[in-house]
C-alpha positions as CSV (number, residue, x, y, z in Angstrom):
1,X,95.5,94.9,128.8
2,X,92.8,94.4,126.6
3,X,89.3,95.5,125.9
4,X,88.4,97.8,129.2
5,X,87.2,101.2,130.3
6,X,90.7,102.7,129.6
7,X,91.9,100.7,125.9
8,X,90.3,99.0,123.7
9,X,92.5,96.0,121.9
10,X,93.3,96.9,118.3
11,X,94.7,94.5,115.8
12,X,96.9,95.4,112.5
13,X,95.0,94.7,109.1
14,X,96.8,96.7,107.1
15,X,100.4,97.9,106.1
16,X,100.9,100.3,102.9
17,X,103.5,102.4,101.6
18,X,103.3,105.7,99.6
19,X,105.2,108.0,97.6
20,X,108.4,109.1,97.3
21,X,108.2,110.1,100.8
22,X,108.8,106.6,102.5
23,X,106.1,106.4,104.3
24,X,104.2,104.0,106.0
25,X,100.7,103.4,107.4
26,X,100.0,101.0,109.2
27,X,96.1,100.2,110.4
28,X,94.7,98.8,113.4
29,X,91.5,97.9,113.9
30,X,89.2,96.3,116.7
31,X,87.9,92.8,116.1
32,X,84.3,94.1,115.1
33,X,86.2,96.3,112.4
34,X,84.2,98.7,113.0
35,X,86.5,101.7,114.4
36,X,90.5,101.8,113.7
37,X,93.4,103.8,114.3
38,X,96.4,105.0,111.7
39,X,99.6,105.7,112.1
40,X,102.4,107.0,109.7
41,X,105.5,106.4,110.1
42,X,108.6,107.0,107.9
43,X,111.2,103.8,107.2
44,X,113.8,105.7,109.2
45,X,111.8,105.1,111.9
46,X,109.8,102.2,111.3
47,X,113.3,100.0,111.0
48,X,113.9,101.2,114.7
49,X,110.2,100.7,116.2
50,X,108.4,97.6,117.1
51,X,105.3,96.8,115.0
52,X,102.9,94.1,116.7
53,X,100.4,92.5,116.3
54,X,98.0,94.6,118.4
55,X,98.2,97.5,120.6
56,X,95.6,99.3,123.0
57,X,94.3,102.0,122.0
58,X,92.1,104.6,123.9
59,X,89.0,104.5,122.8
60,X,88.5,108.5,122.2
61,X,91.6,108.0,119.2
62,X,89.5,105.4,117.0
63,X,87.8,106.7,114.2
64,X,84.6,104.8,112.7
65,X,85.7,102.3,109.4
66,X,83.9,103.2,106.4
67,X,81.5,100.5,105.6
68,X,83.1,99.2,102.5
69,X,86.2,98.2,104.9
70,X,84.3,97.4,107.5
71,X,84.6,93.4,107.0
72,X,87.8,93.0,105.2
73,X,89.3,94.9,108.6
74,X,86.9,92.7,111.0
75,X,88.2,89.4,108.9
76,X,92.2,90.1,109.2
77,X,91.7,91.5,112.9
78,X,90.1,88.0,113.8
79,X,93.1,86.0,111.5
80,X,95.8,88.3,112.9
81,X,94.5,87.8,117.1
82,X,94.1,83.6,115.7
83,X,97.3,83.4,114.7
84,X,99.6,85.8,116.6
85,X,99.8,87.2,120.2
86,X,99.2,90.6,121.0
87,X,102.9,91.6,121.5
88,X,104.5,89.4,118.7
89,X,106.3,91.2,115.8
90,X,105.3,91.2,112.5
């Protein structure tokens, strides 16, 4: 499903870990870049979880980007949904 009245199509522009805590965040964003949604995830649990390219999020989840990401996010959602499909692993 993508962009409707229920999700809205959100790509992954960026992947980070922190700390000794092994965690991960990993950043989804819509093709505009200008809303996103983050997720945490420790390695435990990334190693046995799926990340894709994109996933659909409901649109009362996203959170505006702050404008100094704004294009950088809007740039690697439009390279990520050029070069992968939605449900491809990366």
């Amino acid at each position: 499903m993508t962009d409707s009245e229920e999700t809205v199509r959100c790509w992954l522009v960026e992947r980070s870990s922190f700390g000794d805590e092994r965690m991960v965040t990993l950043v989804y964003a819509t093709p505009e870049g200008d809303r996103h949604v983050t997720k945490q995830l420790s390695t435990n649990l990334l190693m046995k979880k799926r990340v894709t390219a994109a996933i659909d999020v409901e649109p009362d989840r996203l959170e505006p980007v702050a404008d100094e990401d704004r294009e950088r996010y809007a740039t690697e959602a439009r390279r990520m949904a050029d070069n992968h499909d939605p449900d491809s692993e990366v």
